[in-house]
C-alpha positions in Angstrom: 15.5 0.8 -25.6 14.7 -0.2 -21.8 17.0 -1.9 -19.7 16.2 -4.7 -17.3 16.9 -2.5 -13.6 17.3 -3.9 -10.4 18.5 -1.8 -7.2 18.8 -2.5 -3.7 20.3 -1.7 -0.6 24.4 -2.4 -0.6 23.7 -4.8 3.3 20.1 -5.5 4.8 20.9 -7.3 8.9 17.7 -8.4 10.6 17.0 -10.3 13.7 16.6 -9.5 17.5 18.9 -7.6 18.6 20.6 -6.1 15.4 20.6 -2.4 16.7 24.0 -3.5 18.3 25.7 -3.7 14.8 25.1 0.0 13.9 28.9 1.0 15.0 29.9 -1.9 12.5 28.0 -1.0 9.8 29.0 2.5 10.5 32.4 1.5 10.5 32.2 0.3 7.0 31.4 3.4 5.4 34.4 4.9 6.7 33.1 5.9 10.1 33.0 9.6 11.1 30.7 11.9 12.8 26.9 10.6 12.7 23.8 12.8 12.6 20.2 10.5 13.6 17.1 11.4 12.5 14.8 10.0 14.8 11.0 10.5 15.7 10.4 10.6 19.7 9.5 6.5 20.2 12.5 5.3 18.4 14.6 7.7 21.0 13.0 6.3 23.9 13.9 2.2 22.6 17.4 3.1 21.1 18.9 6.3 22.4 20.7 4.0 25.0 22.2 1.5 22.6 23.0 4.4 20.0 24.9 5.6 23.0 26.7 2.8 23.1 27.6 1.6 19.9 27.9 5.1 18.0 29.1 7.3 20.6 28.8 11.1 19.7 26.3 10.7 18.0 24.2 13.6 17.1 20.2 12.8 17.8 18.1 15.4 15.7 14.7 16.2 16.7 11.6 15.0 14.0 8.6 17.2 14.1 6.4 14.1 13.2 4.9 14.7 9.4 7.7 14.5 6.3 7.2 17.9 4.6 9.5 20.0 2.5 10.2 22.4 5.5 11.0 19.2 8.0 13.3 18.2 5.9 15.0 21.4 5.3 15.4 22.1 8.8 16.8 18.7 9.4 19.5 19.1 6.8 20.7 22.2 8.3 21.3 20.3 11.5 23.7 17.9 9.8 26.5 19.9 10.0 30.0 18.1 9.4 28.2 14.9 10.0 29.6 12.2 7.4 26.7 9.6 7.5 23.3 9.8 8.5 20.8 7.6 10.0 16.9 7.5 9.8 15.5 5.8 12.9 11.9 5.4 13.6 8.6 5.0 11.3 8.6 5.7 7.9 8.4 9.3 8.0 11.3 10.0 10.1 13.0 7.4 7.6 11.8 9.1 4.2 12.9 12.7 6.2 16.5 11.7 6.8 16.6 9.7 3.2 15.5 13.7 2.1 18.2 15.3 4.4 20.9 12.9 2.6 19.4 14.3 -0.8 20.0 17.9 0.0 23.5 17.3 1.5 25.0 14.4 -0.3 25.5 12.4 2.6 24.8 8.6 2.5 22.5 7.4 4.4 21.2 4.1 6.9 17.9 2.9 8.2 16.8 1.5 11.2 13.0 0.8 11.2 11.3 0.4 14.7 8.1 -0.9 12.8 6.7 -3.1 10.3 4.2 -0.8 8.9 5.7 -0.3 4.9 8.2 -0.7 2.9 10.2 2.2 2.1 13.0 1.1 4.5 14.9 0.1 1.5 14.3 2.4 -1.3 16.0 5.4 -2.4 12.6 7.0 -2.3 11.1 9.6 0.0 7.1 10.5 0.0 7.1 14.3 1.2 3.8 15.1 2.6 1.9 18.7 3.6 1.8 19.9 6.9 -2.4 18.5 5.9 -0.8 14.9 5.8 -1.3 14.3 2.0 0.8 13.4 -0.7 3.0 16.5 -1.8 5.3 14.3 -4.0 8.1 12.1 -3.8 12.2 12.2 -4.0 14.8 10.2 -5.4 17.9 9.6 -3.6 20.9 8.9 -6.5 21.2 5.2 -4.4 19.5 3.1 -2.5 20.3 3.5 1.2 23.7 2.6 2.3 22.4 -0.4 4.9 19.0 -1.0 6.7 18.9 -2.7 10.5 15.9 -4.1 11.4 16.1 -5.0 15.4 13.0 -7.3 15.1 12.7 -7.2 19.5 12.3 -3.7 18.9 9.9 -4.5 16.0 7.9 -7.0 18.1 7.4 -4.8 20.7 5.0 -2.3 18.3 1.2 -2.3 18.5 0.6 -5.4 15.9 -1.5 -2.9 13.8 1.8 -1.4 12.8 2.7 -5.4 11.5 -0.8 -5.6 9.5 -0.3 -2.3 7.5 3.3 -3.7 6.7 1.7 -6.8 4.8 -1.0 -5.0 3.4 1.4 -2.2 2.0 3.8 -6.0 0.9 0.2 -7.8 -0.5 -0.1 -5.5 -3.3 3.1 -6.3 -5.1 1.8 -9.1 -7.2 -0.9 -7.0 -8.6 0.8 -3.4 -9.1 3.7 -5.7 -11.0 0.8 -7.1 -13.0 -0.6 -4.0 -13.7 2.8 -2.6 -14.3 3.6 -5.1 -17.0 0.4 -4.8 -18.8 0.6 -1.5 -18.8 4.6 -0.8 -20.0 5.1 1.1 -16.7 8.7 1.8 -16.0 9.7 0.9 -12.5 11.4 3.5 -10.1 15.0 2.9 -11.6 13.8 3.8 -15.3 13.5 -0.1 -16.3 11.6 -3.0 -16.8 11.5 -5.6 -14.1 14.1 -8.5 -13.6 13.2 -12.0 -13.5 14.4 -11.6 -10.1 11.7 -9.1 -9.6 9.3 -11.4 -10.4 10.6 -14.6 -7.9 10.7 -11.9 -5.2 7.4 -10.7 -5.6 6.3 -14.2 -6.0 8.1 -15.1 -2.3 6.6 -12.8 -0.8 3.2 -13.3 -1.4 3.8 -17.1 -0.5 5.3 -15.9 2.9 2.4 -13.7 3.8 -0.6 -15.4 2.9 1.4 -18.7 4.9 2.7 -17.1 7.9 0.7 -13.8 7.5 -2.0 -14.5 10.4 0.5 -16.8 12.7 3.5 -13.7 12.6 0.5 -11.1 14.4 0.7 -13.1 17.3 4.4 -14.4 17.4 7.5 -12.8 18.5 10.6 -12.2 17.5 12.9 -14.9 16.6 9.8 -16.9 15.4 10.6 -18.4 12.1 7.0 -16.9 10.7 7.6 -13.5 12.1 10.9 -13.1 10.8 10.0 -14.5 7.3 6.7 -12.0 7.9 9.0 -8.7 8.6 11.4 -9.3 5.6 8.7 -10.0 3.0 6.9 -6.7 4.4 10.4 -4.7 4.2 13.0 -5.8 2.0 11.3 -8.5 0.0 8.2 -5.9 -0.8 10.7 -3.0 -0.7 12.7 -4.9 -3.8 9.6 -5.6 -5.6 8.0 -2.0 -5.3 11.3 -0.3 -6.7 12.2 -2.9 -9.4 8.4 -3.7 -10.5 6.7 -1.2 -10.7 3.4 0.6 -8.9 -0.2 0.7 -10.2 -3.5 1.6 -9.0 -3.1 0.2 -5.4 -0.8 3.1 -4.3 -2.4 5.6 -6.7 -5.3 5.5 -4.3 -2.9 6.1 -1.6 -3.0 10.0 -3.0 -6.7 10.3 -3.0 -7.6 8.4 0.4 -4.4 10.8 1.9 -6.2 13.9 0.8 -9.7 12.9 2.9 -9.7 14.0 6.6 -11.7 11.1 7.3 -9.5 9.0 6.0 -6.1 10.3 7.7 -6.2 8.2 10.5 -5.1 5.2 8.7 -1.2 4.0 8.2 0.4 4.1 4.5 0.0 0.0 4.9 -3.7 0.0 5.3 -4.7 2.2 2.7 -2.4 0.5 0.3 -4.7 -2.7 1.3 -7.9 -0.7 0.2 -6.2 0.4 -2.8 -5.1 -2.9 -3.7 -8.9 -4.0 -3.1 -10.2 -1.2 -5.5 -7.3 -2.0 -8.0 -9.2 -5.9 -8.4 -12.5 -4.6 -8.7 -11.8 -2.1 -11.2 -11.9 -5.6 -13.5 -8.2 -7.2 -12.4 -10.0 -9.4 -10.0 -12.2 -12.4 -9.8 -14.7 -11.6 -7.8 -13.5 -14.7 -5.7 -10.2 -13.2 -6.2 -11.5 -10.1 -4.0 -13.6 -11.3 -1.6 -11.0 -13.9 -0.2 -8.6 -11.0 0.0 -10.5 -9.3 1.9 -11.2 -11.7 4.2 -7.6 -12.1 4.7 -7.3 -8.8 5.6 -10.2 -8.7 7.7 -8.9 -11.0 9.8 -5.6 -9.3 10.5 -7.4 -6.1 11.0 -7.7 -4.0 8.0 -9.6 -2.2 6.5 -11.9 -3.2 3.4 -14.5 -0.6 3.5 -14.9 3.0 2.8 -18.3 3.0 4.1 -17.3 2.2 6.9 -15.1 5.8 7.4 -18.2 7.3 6.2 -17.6 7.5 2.6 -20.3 6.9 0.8 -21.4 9.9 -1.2 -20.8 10.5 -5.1 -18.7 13.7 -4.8 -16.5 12.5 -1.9 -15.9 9.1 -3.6 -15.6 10.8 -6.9 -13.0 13.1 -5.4 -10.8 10.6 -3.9 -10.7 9.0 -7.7 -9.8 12.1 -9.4 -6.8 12.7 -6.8 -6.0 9.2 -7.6 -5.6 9.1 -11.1 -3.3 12.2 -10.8 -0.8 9.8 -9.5 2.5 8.7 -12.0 1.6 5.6 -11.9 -2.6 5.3 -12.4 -2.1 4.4 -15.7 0.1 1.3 -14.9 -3.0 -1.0 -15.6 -4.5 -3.2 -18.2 -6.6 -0.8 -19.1 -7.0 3.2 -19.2 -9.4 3.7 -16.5 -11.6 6.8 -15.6 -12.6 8.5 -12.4 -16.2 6.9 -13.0 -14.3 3.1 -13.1 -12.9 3.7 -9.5 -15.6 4.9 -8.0 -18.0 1.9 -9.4 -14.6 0.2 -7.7 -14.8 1.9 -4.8 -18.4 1.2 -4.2 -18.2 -2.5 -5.0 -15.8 -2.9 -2.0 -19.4 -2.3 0.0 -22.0 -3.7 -2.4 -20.9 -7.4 -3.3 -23.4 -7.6 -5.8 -21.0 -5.0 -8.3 -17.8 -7.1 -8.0 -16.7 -8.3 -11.0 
């Protein structure tokens, strides 16, 4: 039998500002020695508040990519630390959420950026030194509290913002394809109806305020709503729903040089593209996604990185369909299906 499963983060604070209420959330975990993970922009915004409102705290070094050996080298460094934090971009985030793993420690998040949704999860991707996709770890809870200082947020490049809705936008579609496909979300279960209204909200948020939050602030009512839907509202629906083809192609775009420039966010958004033209998708469906995502600036074209031969393309599909959840989709699809996908993303005349 499967269970309805829903999991979450025990306290989520967000607004400008909110780094000041680390020593209180600290505080109500018991307190103790704290040991930061945190990549070299976070130190330069925060070190100065952590200062002040965790005092002692120990700031460990990140080398910049999450792999196996990072996050060994990290754990050793905990020492008699009680709690630790992961502050920065999502890859010092999933390496202290895998330093908490190998030392039992619980853990909280403080993202300086927009750009995905793991913030929330008890998930960690673990990447090669190469940058791709080496697999993925499981915390036994979701993290003990995520702060989101949204000044500090604001103040990122706003491409960091456009990967974070991309990576949120494909939530309705990965739970549709999870559902038709009897995929098991990441807790074991079958969605919640609360699943569904959140993954619902979200996508209202972000195709309403979507354009207006990339040039507002923080504070603004759309670039608040925008930030939660891209990190706790999209980090609720990814865990409890369910993945699908979207972030299957995550693995195969990772694993091309040409493609290792882009952010998690923005090759979710081609992903989620492909995932509609493999046949989930009108084909006005697709294009006025795309233009959506066009106009916050990402991508929608694999031409455009210089993809456009059979082998490379067929490749990226085969990596793909490695992925646990590639068969999360209303149909079993081959590497031949995602390529025609791929290549309708550049030829209009093969959507569906």
């Amino acid at each position: 039998m499967s269970y309805r499963i829903f999991g979450a983060p025990q306290r989520y604070v967000q607004g400008p500002g909110a780094a000041a209420e680390l020593g209180a959330e600290v505080a109500r975990l018991g307190g103790g020695p704290v040991a930061v993970v945190i990549d070299p922009v976070a130190r330069d915004l925060l070190a100065e508040t952590i200062a002040r409102v965790l005092p002692g705290a120990a700031l460990l070094p990140f080398g910049g990519e999450c792999t196996a050996a990072e996050i060994d080298a990290r754990a050793a460094d905990v020492g008699d630390a009680q709690i630790i934090l992961g502050i920065g971009g999502g890859k010092a985030i999933d390496t202290a959420k895998g330093a908490a793993i190998l030392t039992g420690r619980p853990v909280g998040i403080v993202p300086t950026i927009a750009s995905n949704d793991s913030p929330t999860s008890h998930i960690a991707v673990v990447y090669t030194p190469d940058h791709a996709v080496a697999g993925v770890r499981h915390m036994a809870t979701n993290p003990a509290f995520v702060v989101v200082d949204t000044a500090v947020v604001a103040g990122a490049p706003r491409r960091f913002l456009a990967a974070g809705i991309g990576d949120a936008m494909s939530k309705p579609f990965e739970l549709a394809g999870a559902l038709a496909g009897g995929g098991r979300n990441f807790f074991g279960g079958t969605p919640t109806e609360l699943t569904r209204a959140i993954v619902g909200r979200a996508h209202d948020i972000l195709r309403t305020d979507g354009e207006a939050a990339m040039a507002a602030s923080a504070g603004d009512p759309a670039f608040e709503r925008v930030v939660e839907a891209a990190i706790l509202l999209s980090g609720l629906a990814f865990e409890s729903g369910g993945l699908s083809i979207a972030h299957s192609m995550v693995r195969g775009f990772s694993a091309d040089p040409r493609l290792a420039t882009l952010l998690h966010g923005e090759m979710v958004a081609l992903g989620t593209l492909v995932q509609l033209a493999a046949g989930q998708g009108t084909r006005d469906e697709i294009l006025d996604l795309a233009g959506f995502f066009r106009r916050i600036g990402l991508p929608t074209s694999l031409a455009a990185f210089g993809l456009v031969d059979e082998a490379d393309l067929l490749k990226i599909a085969e990596i793909s369909l490695t992925a646990p959840y590639a068969s999360n989709y209303e149909r079993s699809l081959s590497a031949a299906d995602l390529v025609r996908a791929m290549r309708a993303l550049d030829d209009e005349a093969l959507l569906p």
